[in-house]
N, C-alpha and C positions, 0 to 999 in steps of 0.2 A: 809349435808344430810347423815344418818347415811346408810352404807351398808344392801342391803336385796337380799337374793337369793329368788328365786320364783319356786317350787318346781309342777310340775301338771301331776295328774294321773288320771286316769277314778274313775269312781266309786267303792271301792274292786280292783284298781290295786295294791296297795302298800302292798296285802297281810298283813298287820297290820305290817308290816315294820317300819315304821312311828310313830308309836306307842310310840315304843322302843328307837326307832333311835335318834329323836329330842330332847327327854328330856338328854339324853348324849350329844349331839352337842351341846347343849344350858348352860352346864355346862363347859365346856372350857373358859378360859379364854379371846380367841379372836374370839370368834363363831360369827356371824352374823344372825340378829335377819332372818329367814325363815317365809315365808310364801306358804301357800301349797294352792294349787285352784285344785276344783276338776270339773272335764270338761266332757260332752258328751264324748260317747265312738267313739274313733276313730281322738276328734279332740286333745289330747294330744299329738300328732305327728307334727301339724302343729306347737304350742302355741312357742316350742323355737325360731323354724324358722321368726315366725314376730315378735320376739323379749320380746313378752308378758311371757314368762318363762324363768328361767338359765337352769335347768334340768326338763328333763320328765320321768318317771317311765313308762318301757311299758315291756309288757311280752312278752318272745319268747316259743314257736314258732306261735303261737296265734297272734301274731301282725306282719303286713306287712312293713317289713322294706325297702320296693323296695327305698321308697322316700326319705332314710337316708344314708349317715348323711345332718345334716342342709348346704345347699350352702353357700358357704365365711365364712368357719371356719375355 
């Protein structure tokens, strides 16, 4: 099974970050292939925690970080 990192922001969180970012990531030699899920607002916080995401895209000071970082990491 080939490596995939699972990337999820809200809607308009990655500020067109993402854009940019992935088409360079994906030009490396040992990149791994990314998949980005874009999620109700608010539950991008939960998605690493059950496991269904590697990274989450969230903004500060706009995003409540009382619940982070993810437990058993």
């Amino acid at each position: 099974m080939k490596p995939l990192l699972t990337v999820v922001t809200k809607p308009g969180g990655d500020a067109g970050l993402l854009e940019s970012l992935l088409p360079r990531f994906a030009a490396h030699p040992d990149a791994v292939d990314v998949e980005v899920l874009i999620c109700g607002i608010g539950e991008e916080k939960a998605l690493p925690r059950d496991g269904t995401a590697d990274v989450a895209l969230i903004r500060l000071p706009q995003d409540d970080l009382a619940a982070w970082p993810p437990r058993n990491c």
